[in-house]
C-alpha positions in Angstrom: 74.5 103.6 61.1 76.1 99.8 61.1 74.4 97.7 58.4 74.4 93.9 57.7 74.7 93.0 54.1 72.6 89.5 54.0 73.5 87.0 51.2 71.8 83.6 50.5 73.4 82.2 48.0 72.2 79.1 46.1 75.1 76.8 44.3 74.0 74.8 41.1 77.9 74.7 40.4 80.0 74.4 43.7 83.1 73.6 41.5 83.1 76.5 39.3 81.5 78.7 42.7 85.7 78.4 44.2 86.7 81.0 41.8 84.3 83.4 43.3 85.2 82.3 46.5 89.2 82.9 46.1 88.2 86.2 44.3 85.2 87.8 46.5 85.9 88.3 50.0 89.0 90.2 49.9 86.8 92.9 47.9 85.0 92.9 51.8 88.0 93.4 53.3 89.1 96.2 50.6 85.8 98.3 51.6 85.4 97.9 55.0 83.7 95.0 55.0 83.4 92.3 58.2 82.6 88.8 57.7 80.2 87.5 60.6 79.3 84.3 59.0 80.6 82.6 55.5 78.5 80.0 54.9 78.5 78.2 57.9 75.9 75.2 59.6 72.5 76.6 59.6 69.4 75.6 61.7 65.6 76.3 60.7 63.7 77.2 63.7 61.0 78.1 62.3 59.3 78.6 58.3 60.9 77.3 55.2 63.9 75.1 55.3 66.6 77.2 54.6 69.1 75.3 52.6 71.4 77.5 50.6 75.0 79.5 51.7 74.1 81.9 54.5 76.8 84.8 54.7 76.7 87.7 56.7 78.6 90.7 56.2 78.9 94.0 58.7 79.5 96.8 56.9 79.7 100.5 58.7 76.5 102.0 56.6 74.0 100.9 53.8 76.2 103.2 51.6 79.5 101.4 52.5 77.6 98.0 51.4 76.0 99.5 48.4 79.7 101.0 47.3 81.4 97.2 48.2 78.4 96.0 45.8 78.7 98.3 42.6 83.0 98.4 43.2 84.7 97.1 40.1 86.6 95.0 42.1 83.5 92.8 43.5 81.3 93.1 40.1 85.1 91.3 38.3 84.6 88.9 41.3 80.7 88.1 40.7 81.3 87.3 37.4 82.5 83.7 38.7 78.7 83.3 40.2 77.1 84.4 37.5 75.9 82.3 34.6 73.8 79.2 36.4 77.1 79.0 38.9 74.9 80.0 41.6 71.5 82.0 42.2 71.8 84.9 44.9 69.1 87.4 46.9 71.6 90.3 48.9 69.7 92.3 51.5 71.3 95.1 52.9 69.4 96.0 57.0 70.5 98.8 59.2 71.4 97.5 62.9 69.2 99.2 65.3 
């Protein structure tokens, strides 16, 4: 079943956070992967503010997103986010 691999992404480092960007979404492309959204304008209608990078990525199961996830290609990718570049929460939810 389709899934939709959720990131909110929060940037402490947006200048460092371009290496992860020229790196990253090809490894989407390499496993299937379909960007919906990458990080554009976002509204609150309703809760918390939500201020951080929204992307939203369509992958064909949960199993194809958790494979994109643990790939070497994305975890050599991730490594430019990591270390206080940015703070992340990944959901993976299957389309019903």
């Amino acid at each position: 079943m389709t899934a939709l691999c959720i990131l909110k992404m929060d940037l402490h480092d947006p200048e460092a956070f371009k290496q992860y960007m020229a790196n990253a979404p090809q490894t989407v492309i390499q496993y299937g992967g379909r960007h919906y959204s990458r990080g554009g304008r976002t509204v609150t209608l309703e809760g918390k503010e939500n201020t951080v990078r929204n992307v939203i990525i369509e992958f064909d199961s949960i199993e194809a997103a958790e494979t994109w996830y643990t790939s070497p290609e994305y975890q050599a990718a991730k490594k430019f986010r990591d270390g206080g570049v940015s703070t992340c929460e990944i959901y993976v939810v299957e389309k019903t």
